[in-house]
DRENROTI-428574 format. One record per residue (C-alpha): residue in three letters; chain; x, y, z. Coordinates in Angstrom, 3 decimals, padded with zeros to 6 digits, always signed. Example, Ala and Ser with C-alpha at 12.3 -4.5 7.8 and 13.67 -1.06 7.14 Angstrom:
+--------+--------+----------+----------+----------+
! residu ! chaine !        X !        Y !        Z !
+--------+--------+----------+----------+----------+
!    ALA !      A ! +012.300 ! -004.500 ! +007.800 !
!    SER !      A ! +013.670 ! -001.060 ! +007.140 !
+--------+--------+----------+----------+----------+
//
This chain:
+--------+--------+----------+----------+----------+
! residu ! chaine !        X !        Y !        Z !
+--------+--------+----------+----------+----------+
!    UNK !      A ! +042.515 ! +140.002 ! +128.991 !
!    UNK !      A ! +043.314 ! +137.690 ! +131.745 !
!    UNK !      A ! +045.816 ! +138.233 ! +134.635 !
!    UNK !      A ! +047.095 ! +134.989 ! +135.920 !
!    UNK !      A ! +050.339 ! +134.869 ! +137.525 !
!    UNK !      A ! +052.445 ! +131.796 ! +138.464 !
!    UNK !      A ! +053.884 ! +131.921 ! +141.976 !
!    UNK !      A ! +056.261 ! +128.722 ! +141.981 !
!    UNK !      A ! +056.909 ! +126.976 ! +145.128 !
!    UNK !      A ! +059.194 ! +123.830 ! +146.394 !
!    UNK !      A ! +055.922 ! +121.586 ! +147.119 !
!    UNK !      A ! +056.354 ! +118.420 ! +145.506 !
!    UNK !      A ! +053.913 ! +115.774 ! +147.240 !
!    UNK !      A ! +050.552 ! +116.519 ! +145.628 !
!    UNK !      A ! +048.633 ! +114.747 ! +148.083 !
!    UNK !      A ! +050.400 ! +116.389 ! +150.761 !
!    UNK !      A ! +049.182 ! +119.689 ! +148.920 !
!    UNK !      A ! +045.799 ! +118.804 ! +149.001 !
!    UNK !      A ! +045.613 ! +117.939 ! +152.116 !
!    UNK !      A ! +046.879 ! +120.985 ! +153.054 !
!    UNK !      A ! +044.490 ! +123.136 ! +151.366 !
!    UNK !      A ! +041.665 ! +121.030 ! +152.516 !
!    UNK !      A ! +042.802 ! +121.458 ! +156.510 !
!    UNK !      A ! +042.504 ! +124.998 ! +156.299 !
!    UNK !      A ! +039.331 ! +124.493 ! +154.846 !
!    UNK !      A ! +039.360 ! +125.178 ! +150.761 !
!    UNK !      A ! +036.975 ! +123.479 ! +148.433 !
!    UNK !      A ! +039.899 ! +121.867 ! +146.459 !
!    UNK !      A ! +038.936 ! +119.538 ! +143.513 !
!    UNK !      A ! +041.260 ! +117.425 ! +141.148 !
!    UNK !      A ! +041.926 ! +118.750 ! +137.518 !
!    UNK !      A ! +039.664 ! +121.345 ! +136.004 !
!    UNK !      A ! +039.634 ! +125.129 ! +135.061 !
!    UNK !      A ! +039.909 ! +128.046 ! +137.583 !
!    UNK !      A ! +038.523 ! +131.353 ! +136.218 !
!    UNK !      A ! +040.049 ! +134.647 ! +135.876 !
!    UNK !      A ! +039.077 ! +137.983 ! +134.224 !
!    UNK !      A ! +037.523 ! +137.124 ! +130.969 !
!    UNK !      A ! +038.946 ! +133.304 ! +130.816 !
!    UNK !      A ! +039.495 ! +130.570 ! +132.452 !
!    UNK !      A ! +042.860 ! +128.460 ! +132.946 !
!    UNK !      A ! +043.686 ! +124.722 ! +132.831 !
!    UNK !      A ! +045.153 ! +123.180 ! +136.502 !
!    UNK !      A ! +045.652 ! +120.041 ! +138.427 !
!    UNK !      A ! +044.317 ! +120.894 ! +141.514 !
!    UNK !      A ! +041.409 ! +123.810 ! +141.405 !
!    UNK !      A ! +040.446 ! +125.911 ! +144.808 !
!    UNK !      A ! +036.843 ! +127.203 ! +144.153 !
!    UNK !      A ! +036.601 ! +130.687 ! +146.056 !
!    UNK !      A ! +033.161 ! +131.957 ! +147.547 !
!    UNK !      A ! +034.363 ! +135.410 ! +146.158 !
!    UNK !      A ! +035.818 ! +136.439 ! +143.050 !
!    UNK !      A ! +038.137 ! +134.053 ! +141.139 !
!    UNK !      A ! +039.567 ! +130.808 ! +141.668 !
!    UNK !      A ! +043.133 ! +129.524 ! +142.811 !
!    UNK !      A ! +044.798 ! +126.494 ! +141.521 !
!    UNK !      A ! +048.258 ! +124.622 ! +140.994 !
!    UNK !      A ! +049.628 ! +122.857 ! +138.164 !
!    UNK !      A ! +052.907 ! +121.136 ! +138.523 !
!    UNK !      A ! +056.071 ! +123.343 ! +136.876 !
!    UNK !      A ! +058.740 ! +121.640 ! +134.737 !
!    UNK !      A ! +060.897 ! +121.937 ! +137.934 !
!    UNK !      A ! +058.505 ! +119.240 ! +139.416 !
!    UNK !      A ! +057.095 ! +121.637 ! +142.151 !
!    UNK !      A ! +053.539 ! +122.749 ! +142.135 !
!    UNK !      A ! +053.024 ! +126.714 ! +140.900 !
!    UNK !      A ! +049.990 ! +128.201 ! +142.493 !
!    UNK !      A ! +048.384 ! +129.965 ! +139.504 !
!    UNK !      A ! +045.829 ! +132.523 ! +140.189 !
!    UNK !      A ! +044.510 ! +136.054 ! +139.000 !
!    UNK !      A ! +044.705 ! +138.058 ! +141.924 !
!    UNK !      A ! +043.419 ! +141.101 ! +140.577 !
!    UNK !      A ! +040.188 ! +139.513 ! +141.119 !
!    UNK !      A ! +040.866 ! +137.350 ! +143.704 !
!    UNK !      A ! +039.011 ! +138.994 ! +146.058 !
!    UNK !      A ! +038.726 ! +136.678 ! +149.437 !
!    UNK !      A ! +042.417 ! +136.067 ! +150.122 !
!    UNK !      A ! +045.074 ! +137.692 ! +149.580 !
!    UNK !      A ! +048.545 ! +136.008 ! +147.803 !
!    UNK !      A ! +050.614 ! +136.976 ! +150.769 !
!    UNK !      A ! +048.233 ! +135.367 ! +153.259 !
!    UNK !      A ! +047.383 ! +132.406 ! +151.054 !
!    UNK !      A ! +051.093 ! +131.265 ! +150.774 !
!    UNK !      A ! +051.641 ! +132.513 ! +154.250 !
!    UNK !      A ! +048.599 ! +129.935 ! +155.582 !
!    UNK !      A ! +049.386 ! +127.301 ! +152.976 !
!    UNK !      A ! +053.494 ! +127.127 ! +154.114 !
!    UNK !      A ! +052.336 ! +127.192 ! +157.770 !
!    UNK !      A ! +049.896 ! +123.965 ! +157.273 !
!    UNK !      A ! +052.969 ! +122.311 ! +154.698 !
!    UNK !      A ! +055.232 ! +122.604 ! +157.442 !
!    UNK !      A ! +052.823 ! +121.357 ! +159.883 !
!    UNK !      A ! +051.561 ! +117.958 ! +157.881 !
!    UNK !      A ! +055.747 ! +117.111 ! +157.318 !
!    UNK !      A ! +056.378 ! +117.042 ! +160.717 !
!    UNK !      A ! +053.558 ! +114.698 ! +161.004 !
!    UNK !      A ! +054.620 ! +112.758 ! +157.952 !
!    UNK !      A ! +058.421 ! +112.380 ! +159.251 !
!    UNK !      A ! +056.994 ! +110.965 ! +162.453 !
!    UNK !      A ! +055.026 ! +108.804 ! +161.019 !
!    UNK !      A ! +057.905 ! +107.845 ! +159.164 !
!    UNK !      A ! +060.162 ! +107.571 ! +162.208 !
!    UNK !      A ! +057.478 ! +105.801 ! +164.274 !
!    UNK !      A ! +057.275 ! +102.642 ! +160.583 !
!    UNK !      A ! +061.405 ! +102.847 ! +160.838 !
!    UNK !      A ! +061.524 ! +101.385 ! +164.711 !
!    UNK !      A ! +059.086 ! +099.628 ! +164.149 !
!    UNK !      A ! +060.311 ! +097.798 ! +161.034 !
!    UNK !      A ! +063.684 ! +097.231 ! +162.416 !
!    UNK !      A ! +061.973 ! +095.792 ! +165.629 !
!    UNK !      A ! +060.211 ! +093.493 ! +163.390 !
!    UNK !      A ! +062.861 ! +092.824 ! +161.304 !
!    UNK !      A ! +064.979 ! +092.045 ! +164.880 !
!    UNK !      A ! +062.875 ! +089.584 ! +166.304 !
!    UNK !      A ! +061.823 ! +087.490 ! +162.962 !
!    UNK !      A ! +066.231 ! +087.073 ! +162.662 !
!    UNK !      A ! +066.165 ! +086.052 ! +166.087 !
!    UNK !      A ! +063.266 ! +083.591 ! +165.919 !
!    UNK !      A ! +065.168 ! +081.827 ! +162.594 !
!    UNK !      A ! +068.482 ! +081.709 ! +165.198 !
!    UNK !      A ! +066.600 ! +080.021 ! +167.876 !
!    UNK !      A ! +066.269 ! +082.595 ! +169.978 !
!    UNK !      A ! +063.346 ! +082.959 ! +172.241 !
!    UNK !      A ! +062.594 ! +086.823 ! +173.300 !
!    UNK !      A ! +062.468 ! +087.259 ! +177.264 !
!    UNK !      A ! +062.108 ! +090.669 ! +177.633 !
!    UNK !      A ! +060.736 ! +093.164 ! +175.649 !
!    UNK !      A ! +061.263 ! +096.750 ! +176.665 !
!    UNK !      A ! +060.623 ! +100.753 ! +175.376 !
!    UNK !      A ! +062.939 ! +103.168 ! +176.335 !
!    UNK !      A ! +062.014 ! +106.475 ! +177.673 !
!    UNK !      A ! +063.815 ! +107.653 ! +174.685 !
!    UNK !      A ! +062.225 ! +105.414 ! +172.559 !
!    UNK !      A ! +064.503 ! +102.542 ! +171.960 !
!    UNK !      A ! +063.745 ! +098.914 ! +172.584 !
!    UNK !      A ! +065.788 ! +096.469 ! +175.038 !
!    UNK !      A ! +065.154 ! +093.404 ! +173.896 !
!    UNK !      A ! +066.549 ! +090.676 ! +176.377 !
!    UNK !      A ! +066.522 ! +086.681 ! +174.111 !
!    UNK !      A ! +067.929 ! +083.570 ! +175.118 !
!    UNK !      A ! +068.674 ! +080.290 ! +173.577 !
!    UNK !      A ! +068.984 ! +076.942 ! +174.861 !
!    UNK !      A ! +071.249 ! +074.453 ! +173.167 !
+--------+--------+----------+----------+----------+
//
């Protein structure tokens, strides 16, 4: 008799996800089976363990991923630090991702900036970054 339990959580990004897992260093693959006493169980994203049985995470009808996993044999990690390592890594990768984001944003609306000025006739001067990370852009146009 098997013992899998679903542990749902509010990750929806499954690249994010296994990106996560694979920064703190799990041997994740795509699709497959994870095994559990006496049977095995279809995921999305399998986490083949050195010890015992596997982890894995299928995506719930809510839309988030549910860690799945038979933790009476899963002997090399315990739920509470799994989730407790895999929340602390999440967190970690969307503050990169919002950056990121932030950094494409500027960016864009620079771009976006100079190409109207250009079709107005407006030739850019000055080109400044802000210690708080705005731009001063200085244009003139002759007539």
């Amino acid at each position: 008799m098997s013992h899998f339990s679903r542990l749902s959580t509010k990750i929806k990004d499954k690249s994010i996800l296994i990106r996560c897992l694979k920064e703190l260093g799990y041997r994740v693959t795509e699709g497959g089976e994870i095994r559990g006493h006496q049977s095995t169980r279809a995921v999305e994203i399998a986490i083949r363990m050195s010890q015992g049985f596997d982890l894995g995470f299928s995506q719930g009808p809510s839309g988030s991923y549910d860690l799945i996993a038979d933790w009476w044999g899963a002997k090399s990690i315990s739920r509470e630090q799994f989730t407790r390592d895999l929340d602390g890594k999440f967190q970690e990768i969307q503050k990169e991702i919002e950056e990121m984001e932030r950094q494409v944003r500027r960016e864009y609306a620079l771009q976006s900036t100079l190409k109207e000025l250009q079709q107005k006739g407006f030739q850019v001067v000055e080109k400044q970054v802000q210690p708080d990370g705005t731009v001063k852009i200085s244009a003139r146009r002759w007539r």
